[in-house]
DRENVOPA-700767 format. One record per residue (C-alpha): residue number from 1; residue in three letters; x negated, z negated, y negated. Coordinates in Angstrom, 3 decimals, padded with zeros to 6 digits. Layout:
REM residues N
REC  num  residuo         X         Z         Y
REC  NUM      ALA         X         Z         Y
...
This chain:
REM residues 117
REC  num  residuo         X         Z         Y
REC    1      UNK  -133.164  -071.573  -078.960
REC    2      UNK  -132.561  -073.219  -082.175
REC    3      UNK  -131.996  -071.299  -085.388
REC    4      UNK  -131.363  -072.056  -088.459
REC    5      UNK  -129.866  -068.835  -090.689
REC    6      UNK  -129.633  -067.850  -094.007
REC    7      UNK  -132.801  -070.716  -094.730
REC    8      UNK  -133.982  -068.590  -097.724
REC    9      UNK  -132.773  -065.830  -100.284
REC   10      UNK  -134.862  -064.207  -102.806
REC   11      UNK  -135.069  -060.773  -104.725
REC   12      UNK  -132.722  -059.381  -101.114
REC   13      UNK  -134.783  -060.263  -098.512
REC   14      UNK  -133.768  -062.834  -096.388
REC   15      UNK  -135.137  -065.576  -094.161
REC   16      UNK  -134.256  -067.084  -091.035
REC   17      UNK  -136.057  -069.595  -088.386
REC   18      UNK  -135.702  -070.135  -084.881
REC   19      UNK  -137.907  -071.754  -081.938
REC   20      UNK  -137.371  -073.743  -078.843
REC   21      UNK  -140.062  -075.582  -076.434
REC   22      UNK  -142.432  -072.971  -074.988
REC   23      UNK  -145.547  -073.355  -072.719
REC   24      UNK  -147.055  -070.265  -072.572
REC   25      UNK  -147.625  -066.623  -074.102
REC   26      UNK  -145.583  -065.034  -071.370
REC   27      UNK  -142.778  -067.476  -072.410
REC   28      UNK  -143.290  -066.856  -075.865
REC   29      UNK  -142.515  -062.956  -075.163
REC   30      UNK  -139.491  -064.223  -073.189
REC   31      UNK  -138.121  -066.601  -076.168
REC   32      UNK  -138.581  -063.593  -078.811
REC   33      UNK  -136.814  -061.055  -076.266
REC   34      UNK  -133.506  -063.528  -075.854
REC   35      UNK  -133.976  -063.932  -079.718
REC   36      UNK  -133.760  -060.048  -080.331
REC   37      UNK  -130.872  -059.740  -077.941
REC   38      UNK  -128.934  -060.753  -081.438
REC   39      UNK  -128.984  -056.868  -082.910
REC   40      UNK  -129.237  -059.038  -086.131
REC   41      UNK  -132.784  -060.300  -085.530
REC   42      UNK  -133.645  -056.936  -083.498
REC   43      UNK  -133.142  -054.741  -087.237
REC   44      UNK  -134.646  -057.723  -089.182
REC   45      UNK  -138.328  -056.521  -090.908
REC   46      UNK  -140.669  -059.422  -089.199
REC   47      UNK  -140.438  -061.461  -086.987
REC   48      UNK  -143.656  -063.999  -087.606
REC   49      UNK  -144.721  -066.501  -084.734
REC   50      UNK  -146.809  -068.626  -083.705
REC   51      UNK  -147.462  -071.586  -080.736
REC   52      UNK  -150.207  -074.087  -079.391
REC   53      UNK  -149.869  -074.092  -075.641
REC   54      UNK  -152.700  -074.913  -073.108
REC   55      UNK  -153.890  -071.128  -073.768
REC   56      UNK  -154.671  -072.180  -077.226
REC   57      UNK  -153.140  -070.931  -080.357
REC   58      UNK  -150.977  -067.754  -080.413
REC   59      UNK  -149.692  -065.958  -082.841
REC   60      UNK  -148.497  -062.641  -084.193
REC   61      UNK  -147.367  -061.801  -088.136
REC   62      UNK  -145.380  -058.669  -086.842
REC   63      UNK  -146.413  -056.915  -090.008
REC   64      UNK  -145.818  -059.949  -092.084
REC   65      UNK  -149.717  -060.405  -092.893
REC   66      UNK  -150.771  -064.214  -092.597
REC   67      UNK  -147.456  -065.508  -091.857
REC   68      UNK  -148.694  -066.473  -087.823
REC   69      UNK  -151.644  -068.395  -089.309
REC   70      UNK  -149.500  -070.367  -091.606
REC   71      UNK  -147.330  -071.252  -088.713
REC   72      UNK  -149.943  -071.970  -086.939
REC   73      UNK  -151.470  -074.258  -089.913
REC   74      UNK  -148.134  -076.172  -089.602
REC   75      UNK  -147.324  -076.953  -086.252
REC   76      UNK  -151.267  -077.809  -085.879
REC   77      UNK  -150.392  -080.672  -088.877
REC   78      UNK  -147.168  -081.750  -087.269
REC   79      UNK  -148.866  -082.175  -084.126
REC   80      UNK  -145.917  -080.184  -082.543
REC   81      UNK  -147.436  -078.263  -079.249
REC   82      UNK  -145.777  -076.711  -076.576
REC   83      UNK  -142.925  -075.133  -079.054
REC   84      UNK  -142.266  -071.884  -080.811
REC   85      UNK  -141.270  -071.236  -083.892
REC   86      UNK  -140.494  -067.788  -085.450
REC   87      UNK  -139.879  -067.287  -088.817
REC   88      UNK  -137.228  -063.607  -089.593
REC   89      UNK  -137.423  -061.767  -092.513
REC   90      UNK  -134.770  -059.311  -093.756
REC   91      UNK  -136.952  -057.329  -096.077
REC   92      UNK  -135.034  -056.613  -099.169
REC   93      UNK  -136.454  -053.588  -101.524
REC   94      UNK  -138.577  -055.611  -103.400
REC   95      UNK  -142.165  -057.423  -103.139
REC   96      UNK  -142.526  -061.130  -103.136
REC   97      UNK  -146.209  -061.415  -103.482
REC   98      UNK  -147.603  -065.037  -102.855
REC   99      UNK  -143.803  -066.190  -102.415
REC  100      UNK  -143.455  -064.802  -098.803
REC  101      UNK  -145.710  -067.302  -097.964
REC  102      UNK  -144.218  -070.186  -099.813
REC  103      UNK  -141.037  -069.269  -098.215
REC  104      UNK  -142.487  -068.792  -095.037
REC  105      UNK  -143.705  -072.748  -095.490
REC  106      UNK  -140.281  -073.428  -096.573
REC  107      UNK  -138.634  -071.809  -093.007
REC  108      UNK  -141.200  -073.951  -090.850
REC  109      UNK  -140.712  -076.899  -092.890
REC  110      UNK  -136.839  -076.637  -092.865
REC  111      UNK  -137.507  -076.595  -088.803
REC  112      UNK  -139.955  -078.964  -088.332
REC  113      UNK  -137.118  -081.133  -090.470
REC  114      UNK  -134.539  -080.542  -087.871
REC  115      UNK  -136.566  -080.958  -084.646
REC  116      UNK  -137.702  -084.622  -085.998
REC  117      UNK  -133.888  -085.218  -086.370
């Protein structure tokens, strides 16, 4: 699993993305229990996800309200199936608003940027 740490810093929380190929649900549950094996992503706030796989488009915001459909949104653009990607955020005492999202963007698009090499 590729992650990429530390992607994002604003008002204490902290963002993080990871994701690797994945063809199913079931493998998405596997993917996100190696990923929480790291006690660092295990204690972090959200973990946000999404996937298109033959079962169609999963996703989950774990808490994070919106942030699996804007995954979602992006892979669908990029054409990317087949391959998970999970955005982390360390909440940090204070509400972003609108700019989770944007920074949510920002996590996927720093990915997407490092899968097309």
């Amino acid at each position: 699993m590729l992650t990429l740490d530390s992607i994002i810093s604003d008002r204490g929380s902290k963002y993080a993305v990871s994701g690797a190929p994945c063809r199913s649900g079931e493998e998405a549950k596997a993917l996100l229990a190696q990923l929480n094996r790291n006690k660092k992503f295990a204690r972090a706030t959200h973990n946000s996800w999404g996937v298109i796989c033959e079962e169609g488009p999963i996703k989950n915001d774990d808490g994070e309200s919106g942030a699996g459909m804007i995954i979602l949104r992006m892979l669908e653009r990029e054409g990317l199936r087949d391959h998970l990607v999970v955005v982390t955020r360390w909440y940090g005492g204070k509400h972003l608003g609108g700019d989770r999202f944007r920074h949510v963007q920002a996590c996927v698009e720093a990915y997407l940027g490092e899968v097309r090499g």
